[in-house]
C-alpha positions in Angstrom: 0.0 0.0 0.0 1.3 3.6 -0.5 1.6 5.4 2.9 1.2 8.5 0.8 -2.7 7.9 0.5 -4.6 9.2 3.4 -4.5 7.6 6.7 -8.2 6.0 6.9 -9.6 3.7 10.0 -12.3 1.2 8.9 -15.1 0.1 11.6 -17.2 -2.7 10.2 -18.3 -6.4 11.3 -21.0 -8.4 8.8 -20.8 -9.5 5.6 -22.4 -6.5 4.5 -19.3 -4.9 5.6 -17.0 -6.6 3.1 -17.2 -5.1 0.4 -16.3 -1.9 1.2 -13.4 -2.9 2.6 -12.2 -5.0 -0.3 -12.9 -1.8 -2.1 -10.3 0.3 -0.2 -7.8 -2.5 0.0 -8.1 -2.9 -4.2 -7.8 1.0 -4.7 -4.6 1.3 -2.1 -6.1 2.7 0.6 -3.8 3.5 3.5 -6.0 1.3 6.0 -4.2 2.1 9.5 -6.5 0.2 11.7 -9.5 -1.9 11.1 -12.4 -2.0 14.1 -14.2 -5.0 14.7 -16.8 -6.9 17.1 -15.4 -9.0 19.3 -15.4 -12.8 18.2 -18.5 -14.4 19.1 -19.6 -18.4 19.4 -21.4 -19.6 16.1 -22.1 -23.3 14.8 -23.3 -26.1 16.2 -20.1 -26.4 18.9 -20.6 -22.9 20.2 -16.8 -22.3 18.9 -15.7 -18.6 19.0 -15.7 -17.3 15.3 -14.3 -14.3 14.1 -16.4 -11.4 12.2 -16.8 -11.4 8.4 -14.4 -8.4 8.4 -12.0 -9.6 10.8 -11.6 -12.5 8.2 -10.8 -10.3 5.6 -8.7 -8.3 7.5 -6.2 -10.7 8.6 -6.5 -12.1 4.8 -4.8 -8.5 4.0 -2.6 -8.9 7.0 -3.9 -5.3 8.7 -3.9 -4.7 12.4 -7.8 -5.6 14.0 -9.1 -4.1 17.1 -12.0 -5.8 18.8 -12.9 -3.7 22.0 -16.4 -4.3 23.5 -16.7 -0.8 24.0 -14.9 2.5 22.5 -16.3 4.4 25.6 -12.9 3.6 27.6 -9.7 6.6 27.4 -7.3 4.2 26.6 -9.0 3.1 23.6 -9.9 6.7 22.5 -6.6 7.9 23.0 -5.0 4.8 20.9 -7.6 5.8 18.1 -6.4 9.4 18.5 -3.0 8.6 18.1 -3.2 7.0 14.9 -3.5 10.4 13.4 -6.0 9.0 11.3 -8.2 11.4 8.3 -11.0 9.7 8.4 -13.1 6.8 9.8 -15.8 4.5 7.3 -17.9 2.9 9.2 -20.1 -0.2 7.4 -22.3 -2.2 9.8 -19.9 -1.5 12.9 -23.4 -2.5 15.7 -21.1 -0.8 18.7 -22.4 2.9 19.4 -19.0 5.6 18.6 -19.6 8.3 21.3 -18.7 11.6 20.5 -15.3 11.4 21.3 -14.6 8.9 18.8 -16.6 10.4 16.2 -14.2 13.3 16.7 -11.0 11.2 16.8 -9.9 11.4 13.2 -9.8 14.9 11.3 -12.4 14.7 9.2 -14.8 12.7 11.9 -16.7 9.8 10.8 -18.9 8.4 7.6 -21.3 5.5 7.1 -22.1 3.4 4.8 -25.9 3.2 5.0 -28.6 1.0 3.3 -31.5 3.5 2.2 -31.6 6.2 0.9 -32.0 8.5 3.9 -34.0 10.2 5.7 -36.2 7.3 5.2 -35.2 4.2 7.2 -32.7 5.7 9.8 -31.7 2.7 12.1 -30.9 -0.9 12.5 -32.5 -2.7 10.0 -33.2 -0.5 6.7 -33.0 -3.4 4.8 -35.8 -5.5 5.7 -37.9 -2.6 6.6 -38.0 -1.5 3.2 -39.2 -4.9 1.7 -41.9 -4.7 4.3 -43.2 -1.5 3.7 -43.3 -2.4 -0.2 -40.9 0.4 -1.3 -40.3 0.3 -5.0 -37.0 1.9 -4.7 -33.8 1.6 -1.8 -30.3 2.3 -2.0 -26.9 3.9 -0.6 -25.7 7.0 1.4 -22.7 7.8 2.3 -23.0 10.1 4.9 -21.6 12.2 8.0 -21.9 11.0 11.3 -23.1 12.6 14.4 -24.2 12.1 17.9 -28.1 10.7 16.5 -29.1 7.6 14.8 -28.5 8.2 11.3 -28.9 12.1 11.2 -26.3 13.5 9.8 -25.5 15.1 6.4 -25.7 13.5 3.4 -22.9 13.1 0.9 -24.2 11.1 -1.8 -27.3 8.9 -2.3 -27.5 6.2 -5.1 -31.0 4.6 -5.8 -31.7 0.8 -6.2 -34.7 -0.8 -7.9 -36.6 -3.1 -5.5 -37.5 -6.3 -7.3 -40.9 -7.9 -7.0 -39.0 -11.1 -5.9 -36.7 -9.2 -4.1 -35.6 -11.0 -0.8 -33.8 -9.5 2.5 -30.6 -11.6 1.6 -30.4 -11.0 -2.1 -31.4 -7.2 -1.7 -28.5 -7.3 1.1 -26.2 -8.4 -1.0 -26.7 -6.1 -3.6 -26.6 -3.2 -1.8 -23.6 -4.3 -0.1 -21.8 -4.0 -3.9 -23.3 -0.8 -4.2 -22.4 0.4 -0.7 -18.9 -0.5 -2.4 -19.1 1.4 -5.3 -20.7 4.6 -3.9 -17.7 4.5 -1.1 -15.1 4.5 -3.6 -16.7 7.4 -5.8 -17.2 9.7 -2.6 -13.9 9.4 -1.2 -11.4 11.2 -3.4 -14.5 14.8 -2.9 -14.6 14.3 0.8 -10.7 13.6 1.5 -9.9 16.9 -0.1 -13.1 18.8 0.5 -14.3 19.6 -2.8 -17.7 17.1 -2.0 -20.2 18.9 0.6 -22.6 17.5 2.6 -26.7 18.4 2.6 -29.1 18.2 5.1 -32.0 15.7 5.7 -34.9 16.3 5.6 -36.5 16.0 9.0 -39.9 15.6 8.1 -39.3 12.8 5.4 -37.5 10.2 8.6 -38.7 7.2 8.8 -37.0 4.6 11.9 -35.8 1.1 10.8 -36.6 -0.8 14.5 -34.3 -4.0 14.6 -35.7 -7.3 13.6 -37.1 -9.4 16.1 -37.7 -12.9 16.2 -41.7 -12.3 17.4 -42.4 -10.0 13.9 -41.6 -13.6 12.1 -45.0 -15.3 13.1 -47.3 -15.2 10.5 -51.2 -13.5 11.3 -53.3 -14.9 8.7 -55.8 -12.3 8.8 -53.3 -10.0 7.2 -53.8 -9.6 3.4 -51.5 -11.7 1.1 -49.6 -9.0 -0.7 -48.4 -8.3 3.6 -47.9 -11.8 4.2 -45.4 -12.1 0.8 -43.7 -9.0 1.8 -43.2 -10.5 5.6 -41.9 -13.8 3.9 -39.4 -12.3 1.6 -38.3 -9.7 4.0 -38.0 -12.2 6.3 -35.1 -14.6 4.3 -32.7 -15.5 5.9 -33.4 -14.0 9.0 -35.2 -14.4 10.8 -37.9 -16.6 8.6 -41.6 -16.3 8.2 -43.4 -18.9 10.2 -47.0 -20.6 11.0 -47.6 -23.5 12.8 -49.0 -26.8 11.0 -50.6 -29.2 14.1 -48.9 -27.7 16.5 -45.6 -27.8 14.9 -43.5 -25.0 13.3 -43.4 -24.6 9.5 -40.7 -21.6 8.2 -42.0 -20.6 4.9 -38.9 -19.3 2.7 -40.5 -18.2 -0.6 -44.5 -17.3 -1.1 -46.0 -15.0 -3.1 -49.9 -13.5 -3.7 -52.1 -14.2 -6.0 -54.8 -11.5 -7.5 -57.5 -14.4 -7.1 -59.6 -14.8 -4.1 -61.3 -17.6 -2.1 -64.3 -18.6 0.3 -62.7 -19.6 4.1 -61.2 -18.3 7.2 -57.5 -17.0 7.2 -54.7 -19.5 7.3 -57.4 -22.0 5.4 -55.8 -24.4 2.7 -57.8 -23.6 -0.5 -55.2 -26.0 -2.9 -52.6 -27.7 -3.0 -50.4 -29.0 -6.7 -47.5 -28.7 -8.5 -46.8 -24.6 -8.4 -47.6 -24.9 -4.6 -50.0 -24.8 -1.4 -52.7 -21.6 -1.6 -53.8 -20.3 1.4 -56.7 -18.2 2.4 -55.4 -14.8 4.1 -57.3 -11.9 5.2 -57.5 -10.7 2.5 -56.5 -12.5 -1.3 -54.3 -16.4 -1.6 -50.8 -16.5 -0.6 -49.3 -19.1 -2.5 -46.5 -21.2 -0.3 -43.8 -22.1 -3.2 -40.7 -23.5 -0.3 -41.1 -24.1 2.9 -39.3 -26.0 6.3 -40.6 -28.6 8.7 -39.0 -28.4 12.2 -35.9 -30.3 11.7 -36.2 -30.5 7.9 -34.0 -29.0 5.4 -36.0 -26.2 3.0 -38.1 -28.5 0.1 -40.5 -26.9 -2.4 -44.1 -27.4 -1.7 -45.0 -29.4 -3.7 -42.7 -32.0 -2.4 -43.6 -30.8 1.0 -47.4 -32.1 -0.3 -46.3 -35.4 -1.6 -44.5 -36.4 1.3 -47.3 -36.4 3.4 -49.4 -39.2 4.6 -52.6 -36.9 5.3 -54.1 -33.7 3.5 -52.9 -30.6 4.7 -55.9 -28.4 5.5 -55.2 -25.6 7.7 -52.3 -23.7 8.9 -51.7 -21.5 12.1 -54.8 -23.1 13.7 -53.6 -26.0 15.1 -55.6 -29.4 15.3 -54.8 -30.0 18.8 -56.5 -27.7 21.5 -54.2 -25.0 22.1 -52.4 -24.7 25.8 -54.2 -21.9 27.7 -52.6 -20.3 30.7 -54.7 -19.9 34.0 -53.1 -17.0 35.0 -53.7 -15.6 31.4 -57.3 -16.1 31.9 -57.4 -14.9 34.8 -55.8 -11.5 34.3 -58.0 -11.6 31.3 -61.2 -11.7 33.3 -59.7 -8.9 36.1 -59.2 -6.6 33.1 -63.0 -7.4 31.6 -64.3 -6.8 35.6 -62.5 -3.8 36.1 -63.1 -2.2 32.7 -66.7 -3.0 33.4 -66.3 -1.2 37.3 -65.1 1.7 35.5 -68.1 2.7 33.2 -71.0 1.1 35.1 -70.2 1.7 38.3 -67.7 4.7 37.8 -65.1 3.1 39.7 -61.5 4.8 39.9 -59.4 2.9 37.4 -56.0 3.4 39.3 -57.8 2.5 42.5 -58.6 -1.1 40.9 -55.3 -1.6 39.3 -53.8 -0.7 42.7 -56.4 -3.4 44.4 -55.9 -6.1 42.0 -52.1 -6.2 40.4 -50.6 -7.4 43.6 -52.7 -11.2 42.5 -50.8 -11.5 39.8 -46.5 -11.7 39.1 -44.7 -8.4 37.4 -45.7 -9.9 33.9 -49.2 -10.7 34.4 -49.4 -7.4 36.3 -48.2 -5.7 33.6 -50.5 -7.2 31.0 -53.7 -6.5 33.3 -52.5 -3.1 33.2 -52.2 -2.7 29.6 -55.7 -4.3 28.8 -57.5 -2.4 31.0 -55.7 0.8 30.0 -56.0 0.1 26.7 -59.4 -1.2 25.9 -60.7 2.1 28.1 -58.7 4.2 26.0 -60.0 2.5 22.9 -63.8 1.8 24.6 -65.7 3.5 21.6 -64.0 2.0 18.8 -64.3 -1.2 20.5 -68.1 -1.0 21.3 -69.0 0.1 17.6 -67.1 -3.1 16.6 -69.0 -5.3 19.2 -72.5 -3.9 18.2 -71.9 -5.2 15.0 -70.9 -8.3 15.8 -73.7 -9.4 18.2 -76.9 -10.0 16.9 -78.8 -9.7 20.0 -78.7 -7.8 22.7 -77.2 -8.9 25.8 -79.6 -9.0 28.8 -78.6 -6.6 32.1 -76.7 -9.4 34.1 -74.5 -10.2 30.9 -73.2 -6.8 30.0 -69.8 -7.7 31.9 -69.9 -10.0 28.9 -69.4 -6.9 26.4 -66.6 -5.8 28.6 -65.2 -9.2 28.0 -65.4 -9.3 24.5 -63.9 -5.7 24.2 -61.1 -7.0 26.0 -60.6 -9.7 23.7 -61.4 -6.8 20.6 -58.8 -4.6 21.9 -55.9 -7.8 22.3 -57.0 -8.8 18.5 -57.0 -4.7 17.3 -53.7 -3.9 18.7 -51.7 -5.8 20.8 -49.1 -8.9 19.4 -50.2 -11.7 20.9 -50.9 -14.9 18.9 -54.8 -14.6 18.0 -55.5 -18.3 18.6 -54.3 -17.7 22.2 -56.2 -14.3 22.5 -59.5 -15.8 21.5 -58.6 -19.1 23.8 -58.1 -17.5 26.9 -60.7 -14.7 26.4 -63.3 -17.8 26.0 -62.1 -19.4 28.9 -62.6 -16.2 30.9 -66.1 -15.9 30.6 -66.5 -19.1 33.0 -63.8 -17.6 35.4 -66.7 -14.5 35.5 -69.6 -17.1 36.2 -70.9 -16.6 32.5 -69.8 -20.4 31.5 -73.3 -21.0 28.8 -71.9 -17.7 26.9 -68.7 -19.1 25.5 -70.4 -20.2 22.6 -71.3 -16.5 22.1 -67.6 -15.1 23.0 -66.1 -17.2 20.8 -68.3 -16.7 17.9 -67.8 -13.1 18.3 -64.4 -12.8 18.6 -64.0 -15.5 15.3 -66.8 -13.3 13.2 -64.1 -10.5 14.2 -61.1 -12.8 12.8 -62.7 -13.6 10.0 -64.6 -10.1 8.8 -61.7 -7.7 9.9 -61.6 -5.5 7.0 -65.3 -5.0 6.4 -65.9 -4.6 10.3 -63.1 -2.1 10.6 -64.6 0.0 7.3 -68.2 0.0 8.7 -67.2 2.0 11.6 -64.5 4.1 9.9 -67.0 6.9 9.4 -68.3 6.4 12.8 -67.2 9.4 15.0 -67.5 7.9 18.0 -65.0 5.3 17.0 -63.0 7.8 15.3 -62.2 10.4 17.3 -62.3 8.0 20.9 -64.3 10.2 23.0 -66.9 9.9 25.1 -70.3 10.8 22.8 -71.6 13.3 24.9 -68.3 15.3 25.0 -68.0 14.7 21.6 -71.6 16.7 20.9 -71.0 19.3 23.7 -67.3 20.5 21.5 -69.4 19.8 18.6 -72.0 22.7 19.5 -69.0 24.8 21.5 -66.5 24.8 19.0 -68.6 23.9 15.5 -65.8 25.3 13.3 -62.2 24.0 15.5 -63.4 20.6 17.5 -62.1 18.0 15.1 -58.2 20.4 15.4 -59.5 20.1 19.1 -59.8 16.0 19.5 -57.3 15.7 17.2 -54.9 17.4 19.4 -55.8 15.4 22.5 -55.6 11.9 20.9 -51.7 12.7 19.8 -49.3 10.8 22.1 -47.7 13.5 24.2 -44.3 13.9 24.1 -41.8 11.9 26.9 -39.6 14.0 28.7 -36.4 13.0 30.4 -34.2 14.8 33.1 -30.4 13.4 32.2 -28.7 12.5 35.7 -25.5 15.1 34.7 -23.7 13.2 37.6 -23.6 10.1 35.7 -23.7 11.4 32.0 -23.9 14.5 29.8 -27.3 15.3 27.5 -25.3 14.6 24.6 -24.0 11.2 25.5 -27.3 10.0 26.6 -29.1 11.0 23.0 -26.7 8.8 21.8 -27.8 5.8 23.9 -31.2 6.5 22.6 -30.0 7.3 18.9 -28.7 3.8 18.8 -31.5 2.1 19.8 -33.5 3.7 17.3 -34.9 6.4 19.4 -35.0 10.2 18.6 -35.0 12.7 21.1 -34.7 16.6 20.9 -33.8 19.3 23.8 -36.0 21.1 25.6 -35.8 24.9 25.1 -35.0 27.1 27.6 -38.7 29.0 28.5 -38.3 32.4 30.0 -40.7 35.3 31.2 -42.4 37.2 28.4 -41.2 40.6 28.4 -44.5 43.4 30.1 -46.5 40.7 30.3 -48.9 39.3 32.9 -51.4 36.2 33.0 -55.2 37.3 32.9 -55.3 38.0 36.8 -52.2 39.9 36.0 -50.3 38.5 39.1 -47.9 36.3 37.2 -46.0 36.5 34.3 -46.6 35.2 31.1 -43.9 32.6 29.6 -42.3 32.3 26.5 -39.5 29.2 24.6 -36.5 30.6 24.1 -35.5 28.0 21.1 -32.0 29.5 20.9 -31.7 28.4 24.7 -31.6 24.9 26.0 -31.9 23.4 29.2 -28.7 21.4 29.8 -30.6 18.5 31.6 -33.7 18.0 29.4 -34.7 15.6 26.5 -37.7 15.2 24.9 -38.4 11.9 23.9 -40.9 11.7 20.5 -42.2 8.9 21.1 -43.1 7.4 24.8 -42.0 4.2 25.8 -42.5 2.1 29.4 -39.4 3.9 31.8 -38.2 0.1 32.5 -37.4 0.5 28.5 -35.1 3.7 28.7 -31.4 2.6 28.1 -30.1 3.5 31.6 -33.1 4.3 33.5 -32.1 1.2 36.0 -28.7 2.7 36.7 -29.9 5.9 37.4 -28.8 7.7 34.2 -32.1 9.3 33.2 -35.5 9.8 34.9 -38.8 11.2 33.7 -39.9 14.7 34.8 -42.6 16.8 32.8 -41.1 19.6 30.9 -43.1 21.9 32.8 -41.6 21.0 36.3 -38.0 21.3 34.6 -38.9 24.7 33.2 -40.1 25.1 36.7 -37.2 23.9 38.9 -34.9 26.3 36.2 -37.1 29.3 36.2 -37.2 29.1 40.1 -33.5 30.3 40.5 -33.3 28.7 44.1 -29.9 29.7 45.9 -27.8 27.5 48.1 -29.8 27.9 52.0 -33.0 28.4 50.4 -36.2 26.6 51.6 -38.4 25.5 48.7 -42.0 24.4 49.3 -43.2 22.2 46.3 -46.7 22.3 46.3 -47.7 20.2 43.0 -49.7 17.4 43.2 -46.7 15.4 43.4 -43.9 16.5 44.7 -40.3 15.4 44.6 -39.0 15.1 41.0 -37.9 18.8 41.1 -35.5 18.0 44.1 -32.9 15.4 41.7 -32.7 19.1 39.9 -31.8 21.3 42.5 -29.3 18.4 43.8 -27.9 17.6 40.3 -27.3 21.3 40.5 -25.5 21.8 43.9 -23.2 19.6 43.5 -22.7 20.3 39.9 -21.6 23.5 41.2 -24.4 25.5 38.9 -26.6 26.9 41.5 -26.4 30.3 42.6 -24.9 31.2 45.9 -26.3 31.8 49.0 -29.1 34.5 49.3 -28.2 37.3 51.6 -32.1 38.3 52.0 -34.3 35.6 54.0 -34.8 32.6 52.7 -38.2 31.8 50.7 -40.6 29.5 50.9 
């Protein structure tokens, strides 16, 4: 290699990582060090196995470095020291904190696999195929402290191919992640290639792949079933169940004709392959797996058995029903029904009744009876369509039940056979045992009529807009010309916002531990008193954002997750604190002696504030006039 080139430091560890680095090594890149994963056990024997890269590294005899972290000094300072001009980074999976970003003199860029901003995250590839984009491709683009944010140098578009697969679609963008590297460097190493901005508004996330997201629902419509098996190969494989057992279906696609029967029904079986009925059109099953099996077509699948196959998903033998899942399933239907019959506090029964069950089941009442409350009209317009008679005044826990079992069906990911299962079994545990007939009828009329249930009460406003009908008329006839801005407003999420622990970590580090977990997160601007102006009593001043200002502790958090969920929350690197008690705790200007009387609802989650801030050294001295209270 010529030592003359410029001194570049290559981070990568899959195959998709390869072919870059080939790349450099062919053109005579001066590759000074080469950052890997550390080896991990693979195979059958559990045998330690380098990376992909590593491989080719030591083919090319270039030094590898394999640290678990790149958060230690030593490590950083060793990076720094190699006076290197510039870092590619190709499918690394360790998180580069700032420090490392800002190791080499022209910082850090990455190799990514769409064509940015959509699909920002872990797995663009896949994502893409699932979504049915008709186009992907290759950025090469500057790093920075979020998840894919950064400026963009140059984008090359890819053609998505109706047979397109996540393994061949990885592989070819792989080649073009090569090519596009190779064409950027030369304008970025000497500056004459800039740079541009994404465009915020276009950002989509690319969540990593999880082993869950593989189960088939037949109830979806074939074209999302095809797209879910080719997205899905190699990893981490569409699957069903056939008796019981699993079944990994490697290549399917749908058909434009349709057929009587319930989802995950076998309409035909011959030579091209096995059709099956999905929610909505025939997926035809061309390969497919057996537990234990090697991938056959299915065809020869077909011939090989000694019975007909009839039905996937649904298996032949009853399915396995936990108690405890019924019961936390009944709980939720008794205390949904407490709340609107009886008016009952809905924290007060979660508070009485969670202790029965372990954290999990605890957690699970929680989120059906929060959930099918929050989703009670929508829910209700779907079960009067689906009963045909009305239910008598000792059975109406029944519709509570079955809302229950609606609102597990609409919106959570739990296997529908075991939703349906335990939701029938629940009406004995509520003393209703002749109605499981009914509960299961409903909840399979559901299963099978999705789409035309769900477009019957689209135009509902009840169902729409989630509110309660008679608030619904009263904004109605308040506000005729603004209520729908009005609901609209209340039913978006709310923003999450986060108080960083600056005696464990800095605002910037920790939007990097949520950037690389796919999470986006803004600061919180700085709000300050509005210049000669007073609230309506005028006692108070009025309040104003500062967006040039923000608060060094605060995060906002886009999208709200459970705290347990928050990288770090468990060590104590982040808590959760509204924005408005972190404007407060700011705006306050509390000096060292002062006595502060917190007289929220709930008080205590300004106090981590003023702490964070004494010992920080950033709160004002002590007050020379008498303390305030």
């Amino acid at each position: 290699m010529h030592t003359t080139k410029p001194r570049i430091i290559y981070a990568g560890t899959p195959e998709f990582a390869v072919p870059p680095l080939q790349a450099l090594i062919a053109a005579e890149y001066n590759i000074v060090d080469i950052y890997t994963q550390p080896d991990r056990p693979a195979g059958r024997g559990r045998k330690l196995m380098p990376s992909p890269v590593k491989q080719m590294a030591m083919q090319a005899g270039i030094t590898v470095r394999q640290p678990t972290s790149l958060n230690e000094p030593q490590e950083l300072a060793r990076m720094r020291a190699l006076n290197a001009d510039l870092m590619v980074v190709a499918a690394y999976g360790l998180l580069l904190p700032p420090a490392a970003l800002d190791a080499t003199r022209l910082g850090c860029i990455n190799i990514h696999a769409s064509l940015l901003p959509r699909w920002r995250g872990a797995a663009p590839i896949q994502r893409a195929i699932l979504a049915g984009d008709t186009q992907t491709g290759i950025c090469i683009m500057q790093m920075e402290a979020g998840l894919d944010t950064g400026p963009v140098y140059t984008s090359t578009a890819l053609m998505i191919a109706d047979d397109e697969t996540g393994g061949s679609l990885h592989d070819r963008l792989a080649l073009l992640g090569a090519e596009a590297l190779i064409s950027a460097l030369p304008g970025i190493l000497d500056g004459s290639l800039m740079p541009k901005p994404q465009n915020e508004t276009l950002s989509t996330y690319a969540t990593k792949l999880s082993k869950q997201e593989a189960r088939i629902d037949w109830s979806n419509t074939a074209i999302e079933i095809e797209r879910q098996v080719r997205a899905f190969n190699p990893w981490p494989v569409a699957e069903t169940r056939l008796n019981g057992d699993l079944l990994r279906l490697w290549a399917a696609r749908a058909l434009e004709q349709t057929a009587p029967g319930r989802p995950g029904q076998v309409f035909a079986t011959g030579r091209d392959g096995i059709d099956v009925v999905t929610g909505a059109g025939l997926l035809r099953i061309t390969r497919l797996q057996a537990a234990g099996k090697r991938p056959i077509s299915a065809f020869d699948f077909v011939n090989a058995m000694t019975w007909t196959v009839s039905c996937l998903a649904d298996a032949k033998r009853p399915p396995k029903i936990s108690p405890a899942g019924v019961q936390v399933r009944a709980a939720a239907a008794r205390s949904v029904h407490a709340v609107r019959a009886e008016g009952r506090s809905l924290t007060d029964l979660i508070a009485q009744n969670a202790a029965e069950f372990d954290q999990r089941d605890a957690a699970l009442y929680q989120a059906l009876c929060f959930g099918t409350l929050r989703l009670l009209p929508r829910l209700d317009a779907l079960t009067a369509l689906l009963l045909s008679r009305s239910l008598q005044p000792g059975d109406l826990i029944l519709k509570d039940l079955i809302a229950v079992g609606l609102y597990q069906l609409t919106s959570m990911r739990i296997p529908e056979h075991a939703v349906v299962a335990s939701t029938v079994a629940a009406s004995r545990t509520l003393g209703k045992a002749r109605a499981t007939g009914l509960v299961n009828a409903t909840l399979r009329r559901f299963q099978r009529e999705r789409p035309a249930l769900l477009a019957c009460i689209a135009d509902d406003p009840d169902a729409r807009w989630l509110f309660p009908h008679w608030l619904l008329t009263r904004l109605q006839a308040a506000w005729p010309d603004s209520w729908q801005t009005i609901v609209d407003a209340c039913n978006k999420q709310a923003p999450m916002a986060l108080r960083v622990n600056r005696l464990r970590t800095s605002r910037r580090e920790y939007a990097a531990l949520l950037a690389a977990q796919g999470l986006s997160a803004r600061p919180l601007p700085v709000a300050k008193p509005e210049p000669g102006r007073l609230d309506e009593r005028g006692t108070m001043p009025t309040f104003m954002l500062a967006p040039e200002l923000e608060l060094e502790h605060a995060l906002i958090l886009d999208q709200a997750l459970p705290t347990h969920a928050l990288p770090g929350y468990m060590d104590g690197l982040v808590s959760v604190q509204d924005a408005s008690a972190q404007w407060a705790a700011a705006l306050l200007d509390a000096r060292v002696g002062d006595q502060v009387l917190d007289a929220c609802a709930a008080p205590g989650g300004k106090t981590p504030t003023f702490s964070n801030a004494v010992r920080l050294g950033s709160m004002s001295p002590p007050s020379t006039s008498t303390p305030s209270a």
